[in-house]
PQR file of N, CA, C, O and H, with PARSE charges and radii, in Angstrom:
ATOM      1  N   UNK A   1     -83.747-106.870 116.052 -0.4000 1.5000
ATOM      2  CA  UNK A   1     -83.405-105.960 114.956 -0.0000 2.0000
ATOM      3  C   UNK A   1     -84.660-105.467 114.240  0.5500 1.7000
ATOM      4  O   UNK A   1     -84.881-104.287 113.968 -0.5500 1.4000
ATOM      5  N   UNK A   2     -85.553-106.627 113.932 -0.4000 1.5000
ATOM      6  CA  UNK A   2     -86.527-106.244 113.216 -0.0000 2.0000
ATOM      7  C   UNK A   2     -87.484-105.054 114.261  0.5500 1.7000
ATOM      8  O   UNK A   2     -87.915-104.141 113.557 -0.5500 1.4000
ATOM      9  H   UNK A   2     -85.374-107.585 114.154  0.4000 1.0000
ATOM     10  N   UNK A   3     -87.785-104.944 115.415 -0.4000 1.5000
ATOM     11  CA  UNK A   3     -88.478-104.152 116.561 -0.0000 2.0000
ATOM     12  C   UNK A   3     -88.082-103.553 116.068  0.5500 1.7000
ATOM     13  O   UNK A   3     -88.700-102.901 115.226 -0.5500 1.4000
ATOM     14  H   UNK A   3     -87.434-105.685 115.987  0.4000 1.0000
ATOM     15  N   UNK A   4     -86.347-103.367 116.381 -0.4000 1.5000
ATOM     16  CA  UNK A   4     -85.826-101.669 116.125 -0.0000 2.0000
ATOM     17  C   UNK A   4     -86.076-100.707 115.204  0.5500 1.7000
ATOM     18  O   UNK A   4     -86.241 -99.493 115.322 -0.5500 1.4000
ATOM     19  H   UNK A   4     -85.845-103.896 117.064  0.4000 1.0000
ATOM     20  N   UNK A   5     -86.078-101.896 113.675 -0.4000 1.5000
ATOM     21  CA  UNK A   5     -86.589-100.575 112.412 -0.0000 2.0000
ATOM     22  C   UNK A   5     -88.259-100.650 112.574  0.5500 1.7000
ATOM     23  O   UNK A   5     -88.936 -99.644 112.361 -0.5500 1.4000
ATOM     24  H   UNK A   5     -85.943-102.882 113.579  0.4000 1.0000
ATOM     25  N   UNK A   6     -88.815-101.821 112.936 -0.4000 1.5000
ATOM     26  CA  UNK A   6     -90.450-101.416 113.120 -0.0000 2.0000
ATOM     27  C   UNK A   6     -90.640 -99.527 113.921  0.5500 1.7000
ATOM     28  O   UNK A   6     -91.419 -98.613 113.651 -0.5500 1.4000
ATOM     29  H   UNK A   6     -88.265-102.638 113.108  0.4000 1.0000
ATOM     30  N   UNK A   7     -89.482 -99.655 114.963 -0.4000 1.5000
ATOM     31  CA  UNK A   7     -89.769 -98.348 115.967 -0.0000 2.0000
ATOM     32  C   UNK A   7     -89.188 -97.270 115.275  0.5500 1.7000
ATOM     33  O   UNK A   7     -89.792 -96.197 115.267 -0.5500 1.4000
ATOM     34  H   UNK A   7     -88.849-100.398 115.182  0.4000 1.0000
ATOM     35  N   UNK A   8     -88.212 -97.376 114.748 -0.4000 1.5000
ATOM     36  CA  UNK A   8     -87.491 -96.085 113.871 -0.0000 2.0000
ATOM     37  C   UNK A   8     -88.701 -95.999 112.362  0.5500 1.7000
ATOM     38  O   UNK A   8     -88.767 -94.822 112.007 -0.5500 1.4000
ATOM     39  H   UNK A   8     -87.722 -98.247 114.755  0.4000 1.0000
ATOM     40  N   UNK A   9     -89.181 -96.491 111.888 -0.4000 1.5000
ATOM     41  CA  UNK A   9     -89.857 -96.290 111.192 -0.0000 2.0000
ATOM     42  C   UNK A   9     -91.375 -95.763 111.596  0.5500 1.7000
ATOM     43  O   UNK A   9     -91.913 -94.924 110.873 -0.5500 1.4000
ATOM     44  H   UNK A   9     -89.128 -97.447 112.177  0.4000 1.0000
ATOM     45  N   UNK A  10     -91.893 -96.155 112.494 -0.4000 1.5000
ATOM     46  CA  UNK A  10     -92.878 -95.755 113.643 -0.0000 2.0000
ATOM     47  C   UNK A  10     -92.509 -94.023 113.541  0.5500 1.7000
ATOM     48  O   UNK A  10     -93.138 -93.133 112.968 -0.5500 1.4000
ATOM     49  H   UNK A  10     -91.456 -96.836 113.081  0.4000 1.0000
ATOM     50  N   UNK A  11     -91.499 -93.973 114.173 -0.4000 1.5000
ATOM     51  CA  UNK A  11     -90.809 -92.611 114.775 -0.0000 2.0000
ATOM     52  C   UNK A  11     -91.012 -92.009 113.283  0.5500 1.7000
ATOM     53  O   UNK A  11     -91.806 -91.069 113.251 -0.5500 1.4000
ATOM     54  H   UNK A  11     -90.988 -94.696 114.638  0.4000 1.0000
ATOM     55  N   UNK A  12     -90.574 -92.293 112.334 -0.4000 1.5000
ATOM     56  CA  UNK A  12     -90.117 -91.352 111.116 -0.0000 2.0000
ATOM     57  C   UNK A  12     -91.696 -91.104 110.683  0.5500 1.7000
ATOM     58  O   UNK A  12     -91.857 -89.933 110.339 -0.5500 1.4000
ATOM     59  H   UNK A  12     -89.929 -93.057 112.360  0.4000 1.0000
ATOM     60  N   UNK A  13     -92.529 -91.652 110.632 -0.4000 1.5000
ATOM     61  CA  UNK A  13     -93.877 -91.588 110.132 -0.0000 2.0000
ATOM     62  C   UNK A  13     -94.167 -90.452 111.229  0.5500 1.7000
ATOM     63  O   UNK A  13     -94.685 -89.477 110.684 -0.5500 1.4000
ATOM     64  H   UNK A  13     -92.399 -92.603 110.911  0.4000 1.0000
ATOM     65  N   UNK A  14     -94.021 -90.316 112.353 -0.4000 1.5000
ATOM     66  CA  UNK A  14     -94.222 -89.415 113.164 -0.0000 2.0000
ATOM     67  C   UNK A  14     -94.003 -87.850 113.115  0.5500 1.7000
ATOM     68  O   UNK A  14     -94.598 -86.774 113.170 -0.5500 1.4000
ATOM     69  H   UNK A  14     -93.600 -91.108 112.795  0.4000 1.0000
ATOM     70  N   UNK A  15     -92.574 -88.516 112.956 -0.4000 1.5000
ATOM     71  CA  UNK A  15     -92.243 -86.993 112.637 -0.0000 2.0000
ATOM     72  C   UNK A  15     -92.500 -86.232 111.184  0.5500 1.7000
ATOM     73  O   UNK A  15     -92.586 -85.013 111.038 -0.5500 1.4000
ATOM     74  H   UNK A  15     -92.091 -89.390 112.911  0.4000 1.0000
ATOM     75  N   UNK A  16     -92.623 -87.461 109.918 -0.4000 1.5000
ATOM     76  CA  UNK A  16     -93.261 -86.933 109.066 -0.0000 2.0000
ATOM     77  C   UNK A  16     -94.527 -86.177 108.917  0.5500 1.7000
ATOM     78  O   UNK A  16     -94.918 -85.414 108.034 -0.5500 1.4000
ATOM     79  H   UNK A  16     -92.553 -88.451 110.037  0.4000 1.0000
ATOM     80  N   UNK A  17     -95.150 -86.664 110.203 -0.4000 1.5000
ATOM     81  CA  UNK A  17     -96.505 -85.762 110.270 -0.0000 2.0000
ATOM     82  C   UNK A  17     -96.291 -84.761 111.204  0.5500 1.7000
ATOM     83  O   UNK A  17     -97.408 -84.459 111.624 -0.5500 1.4000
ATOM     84  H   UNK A  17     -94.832 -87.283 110.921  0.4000 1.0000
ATOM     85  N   UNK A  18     -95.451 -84.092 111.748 -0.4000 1.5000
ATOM     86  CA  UNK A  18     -95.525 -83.334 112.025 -0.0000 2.0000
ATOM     87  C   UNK A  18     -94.675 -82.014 111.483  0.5500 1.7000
ATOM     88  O   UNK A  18     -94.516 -80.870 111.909 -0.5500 1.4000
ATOM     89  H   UNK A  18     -94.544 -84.338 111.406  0.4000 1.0000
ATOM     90  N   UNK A  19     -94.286 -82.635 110.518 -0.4000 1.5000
ATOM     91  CA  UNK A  19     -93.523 -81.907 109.387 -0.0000 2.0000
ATOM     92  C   UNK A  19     -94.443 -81.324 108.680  0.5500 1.7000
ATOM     93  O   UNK A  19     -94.409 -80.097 108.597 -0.5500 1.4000
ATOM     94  H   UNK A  19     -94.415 -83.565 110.172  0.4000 1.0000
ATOM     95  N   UNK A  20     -95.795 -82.301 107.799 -0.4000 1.5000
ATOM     96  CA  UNK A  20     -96.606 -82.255 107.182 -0.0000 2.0000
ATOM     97  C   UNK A  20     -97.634 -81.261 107.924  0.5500 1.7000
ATOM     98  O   UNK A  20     -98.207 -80.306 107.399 -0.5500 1.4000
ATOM     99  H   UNK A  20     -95.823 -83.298 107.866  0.4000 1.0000
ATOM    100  N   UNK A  21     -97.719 -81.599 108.969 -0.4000 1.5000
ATOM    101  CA  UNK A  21     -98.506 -80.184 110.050 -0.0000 2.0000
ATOM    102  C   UNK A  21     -97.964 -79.093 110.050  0.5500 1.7000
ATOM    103  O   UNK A  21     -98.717 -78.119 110.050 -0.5500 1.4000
ATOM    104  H   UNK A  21     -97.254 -82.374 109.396  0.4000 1.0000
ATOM    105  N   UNK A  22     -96.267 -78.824 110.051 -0.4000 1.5000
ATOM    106  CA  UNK A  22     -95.718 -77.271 110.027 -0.0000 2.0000
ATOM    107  C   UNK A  22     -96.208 -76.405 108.442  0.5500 1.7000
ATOM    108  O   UNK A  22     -96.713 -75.326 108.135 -0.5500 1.4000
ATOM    109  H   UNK A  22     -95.656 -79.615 110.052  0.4000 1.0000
ATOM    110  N   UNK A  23     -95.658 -77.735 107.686 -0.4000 1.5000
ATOM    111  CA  UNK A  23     -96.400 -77.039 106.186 -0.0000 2.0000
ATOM    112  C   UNK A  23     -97.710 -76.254 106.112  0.5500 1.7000
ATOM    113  O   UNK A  23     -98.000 -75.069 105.948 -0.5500 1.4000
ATOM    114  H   UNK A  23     -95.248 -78.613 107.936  0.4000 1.0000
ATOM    115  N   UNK A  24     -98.295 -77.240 106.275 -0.4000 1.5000
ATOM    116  CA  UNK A  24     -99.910 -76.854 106.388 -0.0000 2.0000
ATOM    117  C   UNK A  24     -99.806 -75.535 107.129  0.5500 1.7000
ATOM    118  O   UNK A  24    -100.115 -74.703 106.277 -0.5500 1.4000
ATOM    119  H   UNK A  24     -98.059 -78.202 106.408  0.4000 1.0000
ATOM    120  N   UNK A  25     -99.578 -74.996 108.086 -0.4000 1.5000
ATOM    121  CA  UNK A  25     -99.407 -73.914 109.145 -0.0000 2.0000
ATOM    122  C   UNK A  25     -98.482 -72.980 108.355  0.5500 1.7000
ATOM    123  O   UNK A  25     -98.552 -71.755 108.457 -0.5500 1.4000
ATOM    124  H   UNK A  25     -99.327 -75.672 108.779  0.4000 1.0000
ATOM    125  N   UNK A  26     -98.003 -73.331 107.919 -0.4000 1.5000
ATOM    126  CA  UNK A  26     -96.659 -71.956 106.962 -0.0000 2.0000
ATOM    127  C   UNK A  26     -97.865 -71.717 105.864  0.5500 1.7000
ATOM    128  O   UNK A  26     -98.249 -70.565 105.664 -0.5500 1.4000
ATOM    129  H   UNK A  26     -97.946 -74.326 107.836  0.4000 1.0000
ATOM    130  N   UNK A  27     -98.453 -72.819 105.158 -0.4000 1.5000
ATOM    131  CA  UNK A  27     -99.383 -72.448 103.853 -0.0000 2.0000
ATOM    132  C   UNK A  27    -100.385 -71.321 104.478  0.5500 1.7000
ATOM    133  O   UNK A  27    -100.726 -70.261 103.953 -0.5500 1.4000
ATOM    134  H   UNK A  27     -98.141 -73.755 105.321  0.4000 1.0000
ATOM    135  N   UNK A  28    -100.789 -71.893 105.851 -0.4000 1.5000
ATOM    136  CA  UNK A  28    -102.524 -71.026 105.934 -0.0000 2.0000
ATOM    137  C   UNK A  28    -101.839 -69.665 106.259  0.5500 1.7000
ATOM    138  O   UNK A  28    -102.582 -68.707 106.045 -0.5500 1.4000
ATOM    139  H   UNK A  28    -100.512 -72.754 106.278  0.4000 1.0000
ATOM    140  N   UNK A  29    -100.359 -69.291 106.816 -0.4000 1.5000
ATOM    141  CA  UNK A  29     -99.642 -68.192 107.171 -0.0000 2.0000
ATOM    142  C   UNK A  29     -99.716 -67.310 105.981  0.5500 1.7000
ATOM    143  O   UNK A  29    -100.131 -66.184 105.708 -0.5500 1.4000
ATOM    144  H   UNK A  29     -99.755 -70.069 106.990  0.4000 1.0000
ATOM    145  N   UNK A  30     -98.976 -68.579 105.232 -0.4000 1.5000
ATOM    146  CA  UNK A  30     -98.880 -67.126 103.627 -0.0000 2.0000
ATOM    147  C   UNK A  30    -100.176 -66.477 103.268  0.5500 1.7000
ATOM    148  O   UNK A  30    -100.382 -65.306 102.949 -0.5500 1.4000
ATOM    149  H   UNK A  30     -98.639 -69.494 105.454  0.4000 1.0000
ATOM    150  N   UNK A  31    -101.239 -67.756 103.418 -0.4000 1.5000
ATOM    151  CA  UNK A  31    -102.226 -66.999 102.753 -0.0000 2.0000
ATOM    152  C   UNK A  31    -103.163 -65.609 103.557  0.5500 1.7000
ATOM    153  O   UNK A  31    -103.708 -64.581 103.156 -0.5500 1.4000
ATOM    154  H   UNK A  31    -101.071 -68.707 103.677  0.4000 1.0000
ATOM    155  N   UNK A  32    -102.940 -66.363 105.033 -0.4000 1.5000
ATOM    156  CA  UNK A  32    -103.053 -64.893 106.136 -0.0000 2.0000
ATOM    157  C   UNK A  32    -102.602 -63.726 105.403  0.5500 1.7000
ATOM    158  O   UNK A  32    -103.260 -62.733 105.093 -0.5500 1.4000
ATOM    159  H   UNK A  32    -102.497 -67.199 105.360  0.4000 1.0000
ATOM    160  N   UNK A  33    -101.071 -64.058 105.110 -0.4000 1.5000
ATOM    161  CA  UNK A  33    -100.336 -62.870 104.838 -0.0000 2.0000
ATOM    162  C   UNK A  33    -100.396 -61.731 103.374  0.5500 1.7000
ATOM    163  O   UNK A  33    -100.114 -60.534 103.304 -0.5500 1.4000
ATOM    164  H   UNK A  33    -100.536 -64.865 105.362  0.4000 1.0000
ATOM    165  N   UNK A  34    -100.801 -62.533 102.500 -0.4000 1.5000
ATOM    166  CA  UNK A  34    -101.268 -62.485 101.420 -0.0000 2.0000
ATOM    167  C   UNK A  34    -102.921 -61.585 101.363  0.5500 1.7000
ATOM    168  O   UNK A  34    -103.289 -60.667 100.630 -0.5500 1.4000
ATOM    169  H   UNK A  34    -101.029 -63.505 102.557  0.4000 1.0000
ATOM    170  N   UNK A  35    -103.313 -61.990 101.971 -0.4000 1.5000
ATOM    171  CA  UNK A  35    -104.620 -60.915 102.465 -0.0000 2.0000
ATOM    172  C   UNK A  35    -104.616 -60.031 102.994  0.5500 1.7000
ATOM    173  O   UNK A  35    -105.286 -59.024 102.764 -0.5500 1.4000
ATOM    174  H   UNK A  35    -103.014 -62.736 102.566  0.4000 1.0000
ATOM    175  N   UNK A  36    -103.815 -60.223 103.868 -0.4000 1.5000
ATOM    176  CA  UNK A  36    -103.588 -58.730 104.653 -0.0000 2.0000
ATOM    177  C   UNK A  36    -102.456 -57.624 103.684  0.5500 1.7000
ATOM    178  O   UNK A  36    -102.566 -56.399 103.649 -0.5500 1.4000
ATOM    179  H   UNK A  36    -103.271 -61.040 104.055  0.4000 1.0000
ATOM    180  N   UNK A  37    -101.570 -58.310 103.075 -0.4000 1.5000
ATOM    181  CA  UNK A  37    -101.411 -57.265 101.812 -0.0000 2.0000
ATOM    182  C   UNK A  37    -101.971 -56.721 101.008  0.5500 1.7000
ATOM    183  O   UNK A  37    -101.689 -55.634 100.503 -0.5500 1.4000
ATOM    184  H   UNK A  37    -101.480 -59.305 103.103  0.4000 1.0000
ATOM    185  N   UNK A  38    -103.120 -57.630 100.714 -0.4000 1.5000
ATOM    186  CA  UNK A  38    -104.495 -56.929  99.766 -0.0000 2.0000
ATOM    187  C   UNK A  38    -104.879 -55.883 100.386  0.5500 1.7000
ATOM    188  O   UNK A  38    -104.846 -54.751  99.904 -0.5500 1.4000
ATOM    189  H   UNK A  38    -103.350 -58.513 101.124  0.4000 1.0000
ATOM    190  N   UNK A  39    -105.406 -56.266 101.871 -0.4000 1.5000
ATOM    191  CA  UNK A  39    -105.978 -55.143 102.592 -0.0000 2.0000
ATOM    192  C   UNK A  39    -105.159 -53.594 102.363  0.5500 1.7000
ATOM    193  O   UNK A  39    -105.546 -52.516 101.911 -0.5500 1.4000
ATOM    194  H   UNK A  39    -105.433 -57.186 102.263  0.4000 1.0000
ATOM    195  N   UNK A  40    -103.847 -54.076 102.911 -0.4000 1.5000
ATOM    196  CA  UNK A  40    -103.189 -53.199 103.464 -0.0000 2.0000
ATOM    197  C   UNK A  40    -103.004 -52.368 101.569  0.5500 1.7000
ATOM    198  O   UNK A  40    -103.255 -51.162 101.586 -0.5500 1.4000
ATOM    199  H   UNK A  40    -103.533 -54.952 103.278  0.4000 1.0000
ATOM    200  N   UNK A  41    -102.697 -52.824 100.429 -0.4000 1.5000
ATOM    201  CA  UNK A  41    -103.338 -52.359  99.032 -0.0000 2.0000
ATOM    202  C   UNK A  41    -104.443 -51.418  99.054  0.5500 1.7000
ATOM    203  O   UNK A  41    -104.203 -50.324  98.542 -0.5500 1.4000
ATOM    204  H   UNK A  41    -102.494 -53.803 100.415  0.4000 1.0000
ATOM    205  N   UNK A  42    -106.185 -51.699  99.778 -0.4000 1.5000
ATOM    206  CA  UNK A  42    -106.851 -51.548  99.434 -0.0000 2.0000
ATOM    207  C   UNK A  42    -106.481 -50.338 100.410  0.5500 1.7000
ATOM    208  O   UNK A  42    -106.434 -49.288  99.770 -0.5500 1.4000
ATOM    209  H   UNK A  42    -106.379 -52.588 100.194  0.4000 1.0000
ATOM    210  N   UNK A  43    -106.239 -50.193 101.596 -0.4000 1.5000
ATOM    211  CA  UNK A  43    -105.943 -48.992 102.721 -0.0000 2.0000
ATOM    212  C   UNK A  43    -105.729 -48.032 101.945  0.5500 1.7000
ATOM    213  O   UNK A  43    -106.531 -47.104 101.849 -0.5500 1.4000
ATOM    214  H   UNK A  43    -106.277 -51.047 102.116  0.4000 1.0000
ATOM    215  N   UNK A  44    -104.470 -48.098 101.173 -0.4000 1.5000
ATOM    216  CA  UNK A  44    -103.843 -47.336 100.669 -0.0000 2.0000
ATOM    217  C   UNK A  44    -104.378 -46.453  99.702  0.5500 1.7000
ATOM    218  O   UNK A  44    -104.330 -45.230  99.566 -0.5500 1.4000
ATOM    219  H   UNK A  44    -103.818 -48.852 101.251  0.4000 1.0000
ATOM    220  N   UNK A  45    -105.042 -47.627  98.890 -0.4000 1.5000
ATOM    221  CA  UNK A  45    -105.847 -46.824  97.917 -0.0000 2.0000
ATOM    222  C   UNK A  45    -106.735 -45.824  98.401  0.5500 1.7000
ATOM    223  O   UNK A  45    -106.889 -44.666  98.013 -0.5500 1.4000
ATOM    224  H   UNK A  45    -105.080 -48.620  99.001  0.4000 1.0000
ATOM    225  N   UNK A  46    -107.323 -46.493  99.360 -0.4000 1.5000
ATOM    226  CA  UNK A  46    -108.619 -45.674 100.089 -0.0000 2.0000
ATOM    227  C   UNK A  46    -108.136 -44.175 100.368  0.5500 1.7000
ATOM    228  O   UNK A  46    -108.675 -43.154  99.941 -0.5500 1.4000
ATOM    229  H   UNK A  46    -107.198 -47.433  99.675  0.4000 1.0000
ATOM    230  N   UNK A  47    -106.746 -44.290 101.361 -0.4000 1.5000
ATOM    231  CA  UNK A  47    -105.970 -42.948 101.800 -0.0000 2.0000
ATOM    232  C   UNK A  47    -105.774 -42.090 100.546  0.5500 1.7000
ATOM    233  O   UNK A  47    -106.082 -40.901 100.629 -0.5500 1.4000
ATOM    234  H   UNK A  47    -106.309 -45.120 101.707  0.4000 1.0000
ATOM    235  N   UNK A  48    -105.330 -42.534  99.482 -0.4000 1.5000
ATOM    236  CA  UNK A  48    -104.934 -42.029  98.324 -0.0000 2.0000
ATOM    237  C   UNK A  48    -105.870 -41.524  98.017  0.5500 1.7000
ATOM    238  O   UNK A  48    -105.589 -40.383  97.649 -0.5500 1.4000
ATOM    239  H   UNK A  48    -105.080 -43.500  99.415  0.4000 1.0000
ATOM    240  N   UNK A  49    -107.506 -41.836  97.905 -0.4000 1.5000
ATOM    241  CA  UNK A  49    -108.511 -41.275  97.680 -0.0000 2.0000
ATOM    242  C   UNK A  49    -108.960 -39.678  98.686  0.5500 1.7000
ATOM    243  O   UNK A  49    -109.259 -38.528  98.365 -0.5500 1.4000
ATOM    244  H   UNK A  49    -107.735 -42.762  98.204  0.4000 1.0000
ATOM    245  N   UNK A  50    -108.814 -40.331  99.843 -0.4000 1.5000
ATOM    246  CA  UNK A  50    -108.991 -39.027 101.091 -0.0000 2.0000
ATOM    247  C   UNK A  50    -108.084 -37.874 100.668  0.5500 1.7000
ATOM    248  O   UNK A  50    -108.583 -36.758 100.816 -0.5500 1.4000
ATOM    249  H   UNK A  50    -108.572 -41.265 100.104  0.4000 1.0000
ATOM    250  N   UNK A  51    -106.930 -37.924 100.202 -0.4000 1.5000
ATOM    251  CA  UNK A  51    -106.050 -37.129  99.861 -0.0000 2.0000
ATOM    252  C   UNK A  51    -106.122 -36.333  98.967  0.5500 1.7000
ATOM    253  O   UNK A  51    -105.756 -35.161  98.880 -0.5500 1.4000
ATOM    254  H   UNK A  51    -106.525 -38.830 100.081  0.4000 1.0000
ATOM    255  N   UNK A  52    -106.822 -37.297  97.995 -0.4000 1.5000
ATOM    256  CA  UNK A  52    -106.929 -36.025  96.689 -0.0000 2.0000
ATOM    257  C   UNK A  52    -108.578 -35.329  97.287  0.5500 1.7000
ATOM    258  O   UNK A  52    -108.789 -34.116  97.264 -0.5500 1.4000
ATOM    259  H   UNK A  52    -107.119 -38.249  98.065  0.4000 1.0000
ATOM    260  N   UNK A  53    -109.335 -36.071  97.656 -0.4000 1.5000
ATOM    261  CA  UNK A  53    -110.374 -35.177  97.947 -0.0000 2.0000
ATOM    262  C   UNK A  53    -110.378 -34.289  98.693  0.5500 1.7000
ATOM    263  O   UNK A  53    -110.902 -33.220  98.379 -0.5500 1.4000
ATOM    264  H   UNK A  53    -109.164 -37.056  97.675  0.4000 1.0000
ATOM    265  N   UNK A  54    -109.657 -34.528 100.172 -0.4000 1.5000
ATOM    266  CA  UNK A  54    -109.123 -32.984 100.831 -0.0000 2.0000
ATOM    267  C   UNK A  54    -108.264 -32.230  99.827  0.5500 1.7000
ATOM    268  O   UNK A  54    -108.568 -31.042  99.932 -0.5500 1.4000
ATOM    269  H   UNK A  54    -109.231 -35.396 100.428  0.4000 1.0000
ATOM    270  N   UNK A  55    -107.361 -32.389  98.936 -0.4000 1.5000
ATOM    271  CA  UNK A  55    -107.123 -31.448  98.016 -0.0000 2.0000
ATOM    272  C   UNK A  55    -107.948 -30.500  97.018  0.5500 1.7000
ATOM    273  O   UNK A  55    -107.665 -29.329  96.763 -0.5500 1.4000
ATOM    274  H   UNK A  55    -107.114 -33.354  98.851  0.4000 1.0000
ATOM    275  N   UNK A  56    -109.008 -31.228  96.513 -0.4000 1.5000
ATOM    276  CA  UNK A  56    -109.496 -30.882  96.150 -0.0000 2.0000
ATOM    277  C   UNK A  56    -110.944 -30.013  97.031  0.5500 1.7000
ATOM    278  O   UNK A  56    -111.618 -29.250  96.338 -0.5500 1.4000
ATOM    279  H   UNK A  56    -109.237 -32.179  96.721  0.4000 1.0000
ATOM    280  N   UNK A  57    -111.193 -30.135  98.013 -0.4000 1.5000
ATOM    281  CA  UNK A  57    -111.835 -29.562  99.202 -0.0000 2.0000
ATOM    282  C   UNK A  57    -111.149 -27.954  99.414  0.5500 1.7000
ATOM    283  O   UNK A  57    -111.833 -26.957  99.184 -0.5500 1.4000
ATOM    284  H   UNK A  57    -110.646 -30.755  98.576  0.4000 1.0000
ATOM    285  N   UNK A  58    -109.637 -27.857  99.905 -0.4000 1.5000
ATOM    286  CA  UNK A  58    -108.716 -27.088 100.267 -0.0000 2.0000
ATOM    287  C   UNK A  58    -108.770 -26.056  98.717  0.5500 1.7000
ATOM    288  O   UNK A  58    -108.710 -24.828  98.775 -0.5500 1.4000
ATOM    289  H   UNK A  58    -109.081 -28.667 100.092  0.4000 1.0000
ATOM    290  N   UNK A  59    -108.862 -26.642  97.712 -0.4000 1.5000
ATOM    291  CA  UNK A  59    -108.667 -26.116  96.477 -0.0000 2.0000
ATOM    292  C   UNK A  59    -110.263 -25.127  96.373  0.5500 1.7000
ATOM    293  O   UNK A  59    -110.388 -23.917  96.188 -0.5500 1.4000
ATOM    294  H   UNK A  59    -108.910 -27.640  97.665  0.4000 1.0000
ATOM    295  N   UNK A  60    -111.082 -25.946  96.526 -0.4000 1.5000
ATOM    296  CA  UNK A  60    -112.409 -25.201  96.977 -0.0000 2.0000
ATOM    297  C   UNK A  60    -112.395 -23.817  97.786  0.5500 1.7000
ATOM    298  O   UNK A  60    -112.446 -22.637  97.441 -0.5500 1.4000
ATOM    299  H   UNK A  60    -110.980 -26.929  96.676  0.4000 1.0000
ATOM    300  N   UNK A  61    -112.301 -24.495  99.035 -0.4000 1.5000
ATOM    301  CA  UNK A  61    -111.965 -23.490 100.018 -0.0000 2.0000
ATOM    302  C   UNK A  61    -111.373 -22.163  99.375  0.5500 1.7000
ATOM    303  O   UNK A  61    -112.110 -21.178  99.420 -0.5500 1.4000
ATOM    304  H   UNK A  61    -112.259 -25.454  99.316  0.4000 1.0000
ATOM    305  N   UNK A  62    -110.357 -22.050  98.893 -0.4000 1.5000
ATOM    306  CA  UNK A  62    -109.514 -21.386  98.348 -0.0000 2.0000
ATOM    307  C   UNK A  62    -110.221 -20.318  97.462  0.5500 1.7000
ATOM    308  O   UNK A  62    -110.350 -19.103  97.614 -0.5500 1.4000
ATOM    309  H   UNK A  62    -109.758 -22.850  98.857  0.4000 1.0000
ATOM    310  N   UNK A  63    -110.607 -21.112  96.556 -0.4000 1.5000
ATOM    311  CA  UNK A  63    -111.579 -20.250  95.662 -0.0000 2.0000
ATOM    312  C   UNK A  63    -112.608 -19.566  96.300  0.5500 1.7000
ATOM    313  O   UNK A  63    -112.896 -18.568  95.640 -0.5500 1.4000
ATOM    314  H   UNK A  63    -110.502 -22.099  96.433  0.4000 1.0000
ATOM    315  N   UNK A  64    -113.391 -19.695  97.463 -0.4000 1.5000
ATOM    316  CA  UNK A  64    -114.635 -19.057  98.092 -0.0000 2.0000
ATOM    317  C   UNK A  64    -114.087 -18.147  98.458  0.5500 1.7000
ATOM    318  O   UNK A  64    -114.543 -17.011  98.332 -0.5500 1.4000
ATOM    319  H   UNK A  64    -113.157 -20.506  98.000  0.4000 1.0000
ATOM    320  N   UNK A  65    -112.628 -18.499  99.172 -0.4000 1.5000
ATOM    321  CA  UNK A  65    -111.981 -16.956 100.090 -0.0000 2.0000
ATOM    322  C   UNK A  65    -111.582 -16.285  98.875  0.5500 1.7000
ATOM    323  O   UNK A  65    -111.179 -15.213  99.325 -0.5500 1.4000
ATOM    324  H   UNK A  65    -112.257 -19.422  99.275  0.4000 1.0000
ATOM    325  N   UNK A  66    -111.444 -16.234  97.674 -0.4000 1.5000
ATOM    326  CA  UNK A  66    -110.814 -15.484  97.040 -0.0000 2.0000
ATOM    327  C   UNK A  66    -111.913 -14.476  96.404  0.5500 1.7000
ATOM    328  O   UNK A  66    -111.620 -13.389  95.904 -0.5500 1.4000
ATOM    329  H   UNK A  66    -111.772 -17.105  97.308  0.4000 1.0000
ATOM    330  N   UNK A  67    -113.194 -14.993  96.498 -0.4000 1.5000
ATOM    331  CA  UNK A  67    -114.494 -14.333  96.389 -0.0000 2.0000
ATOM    332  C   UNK A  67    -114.641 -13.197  96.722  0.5500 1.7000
ATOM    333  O   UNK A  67    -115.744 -12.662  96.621 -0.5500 1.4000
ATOM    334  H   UNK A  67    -113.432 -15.876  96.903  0.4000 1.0000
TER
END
């Protein structure tokens, strides 16, 4: 009897660590993920920038031909 819970307890420590390993792996995920939202933030901004400056380019343009 006593083997048996020595081994089921064996086992549970086991699988506790590999529980404790999925965590760890979901944490470093979020924080993957979490950065790459920044990025994908900072993209945006960047595009948002290109946009108004070709507007303002096109707006240029505009004015020379109207010369």
């Amino acid at each position: 009897m006593a083997q048996a819970t020595l081994q089921n307890q064996k086992t549970i420590i086991a699988n506790q660590r590999v529980i404790l390993t999925n965590q760890i792996n979901n944490l470093r995920t979020l924080d993957a993920m979490t950065r790459l939202l920044g990025n994908q933030g900072e993209i945006l901004r960047n595009q948002q920038e290109i946009l108004e400056n070709q507007r303002k380019l096109l707006s240029s343009q505009g004015e020379i031909l109207r010369e």
